[in-house]
C-alpha positions in Angstrom: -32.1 53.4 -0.5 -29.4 53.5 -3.1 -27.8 56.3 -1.5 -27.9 54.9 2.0 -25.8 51.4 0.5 -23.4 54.0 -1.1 -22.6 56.3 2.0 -22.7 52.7 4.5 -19.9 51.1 1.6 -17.9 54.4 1.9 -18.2 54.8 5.7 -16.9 51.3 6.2 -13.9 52.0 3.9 -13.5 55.1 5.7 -13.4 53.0 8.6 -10.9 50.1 7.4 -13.7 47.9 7.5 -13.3 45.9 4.3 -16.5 43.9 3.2 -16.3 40.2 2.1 -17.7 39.9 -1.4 -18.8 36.1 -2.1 -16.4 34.2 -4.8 -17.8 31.9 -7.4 -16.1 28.6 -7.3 -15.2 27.2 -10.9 -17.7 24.5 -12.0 -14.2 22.2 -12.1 -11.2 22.3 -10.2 -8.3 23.3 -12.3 -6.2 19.9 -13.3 -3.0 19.5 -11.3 0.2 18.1 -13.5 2.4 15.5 -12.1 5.3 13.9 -13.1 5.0 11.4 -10.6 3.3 8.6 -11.0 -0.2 7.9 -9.1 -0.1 6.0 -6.2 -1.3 2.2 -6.1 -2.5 0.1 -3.8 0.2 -1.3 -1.7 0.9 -4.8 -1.6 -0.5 -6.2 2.2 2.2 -6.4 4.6 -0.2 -8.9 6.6 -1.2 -11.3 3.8 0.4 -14.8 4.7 0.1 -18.3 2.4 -1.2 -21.3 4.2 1.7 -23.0 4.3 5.0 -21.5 5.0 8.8 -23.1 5.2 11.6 -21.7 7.3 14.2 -20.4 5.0 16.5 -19.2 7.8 19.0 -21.8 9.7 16.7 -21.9 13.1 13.5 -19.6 13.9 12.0 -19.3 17.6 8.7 -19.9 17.7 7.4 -17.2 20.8 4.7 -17.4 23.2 3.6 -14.5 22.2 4.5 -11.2 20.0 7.2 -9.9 21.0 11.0 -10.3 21.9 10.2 -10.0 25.5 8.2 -13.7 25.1 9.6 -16.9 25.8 10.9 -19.2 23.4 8.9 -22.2 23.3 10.6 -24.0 20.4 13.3 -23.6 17.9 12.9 -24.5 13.9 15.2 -25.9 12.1 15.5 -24.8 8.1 13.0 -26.6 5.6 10.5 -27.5 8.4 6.9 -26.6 7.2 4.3 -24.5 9.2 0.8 -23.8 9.1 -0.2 -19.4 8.8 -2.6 -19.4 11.2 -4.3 -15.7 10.3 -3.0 -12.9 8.8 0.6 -11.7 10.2 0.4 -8.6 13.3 2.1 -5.7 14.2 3.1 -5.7 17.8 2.5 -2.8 20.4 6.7 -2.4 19.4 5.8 -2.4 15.7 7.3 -6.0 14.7 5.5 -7.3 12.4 4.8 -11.2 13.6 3.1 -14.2 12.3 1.1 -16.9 14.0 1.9 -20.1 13.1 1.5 -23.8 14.1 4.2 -26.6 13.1 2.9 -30.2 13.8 1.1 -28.8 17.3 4.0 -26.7 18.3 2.0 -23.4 18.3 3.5 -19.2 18.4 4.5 -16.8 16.8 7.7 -16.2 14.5 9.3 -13.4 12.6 7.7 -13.7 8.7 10.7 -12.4 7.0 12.5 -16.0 8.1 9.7 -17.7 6.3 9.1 -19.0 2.5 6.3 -19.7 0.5 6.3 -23.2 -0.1 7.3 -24.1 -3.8 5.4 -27.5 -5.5 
């Protein structure tokens, strides 16, 4: 039996036939050095405060997401407004928060709003 492995081995190197022999796999992966810093948790672009001010001379409150949305009011700097959920990214990739300032509901830009300092 010995001699038929033998003579099968050297007919199939005859051949070019090359037989995969099974590797062992170290117990532990080798450690990888970096000089960079891990990566942390990055901060939520969608977290909001409750209570926002607009920090920019006027903001447009929209009817909905997106430039292409109507205006349905303007802001004026200082005026307070409610977050109503965590800010969206639009099918255009704005990000946009929903927002309701004494009953005059939409949605604004958040980078023209400020946490509210007490």
């Amino acid at each position: 039996m010995k001699k038929f492995i033998i003579v099968l081995a050297l007919a199939s190197l005859a051949c070019g036939a090359v037989a995969e022999l099974p590797t062992a796999t170290p117990a532990h992966p080798p450690a990888v050095e970096t000089s960079a810093p891990l990566p942390t948790a990055a901060p939520s672009l969608t977290a909001a405060p409750n209570r926002l001010v607009v920090c920019a001379d006027t903001l447009n409150v929209r009817a909905c997401p997106s430039l292409a949305c109507g205006v349905l009011a303007r802001l004026e700097r200082g005026t307070q407004v409610q977050a109503l959920r965590a800010a969206i990214v639009s099918d255009d990739m704005e990000l946009w928060q929903e927002i309701d300032a004494d009953g005059i509901g939409g949605f604004v830009d958040p980078k023209y709003l400020c946490e509210v300092v007490e």
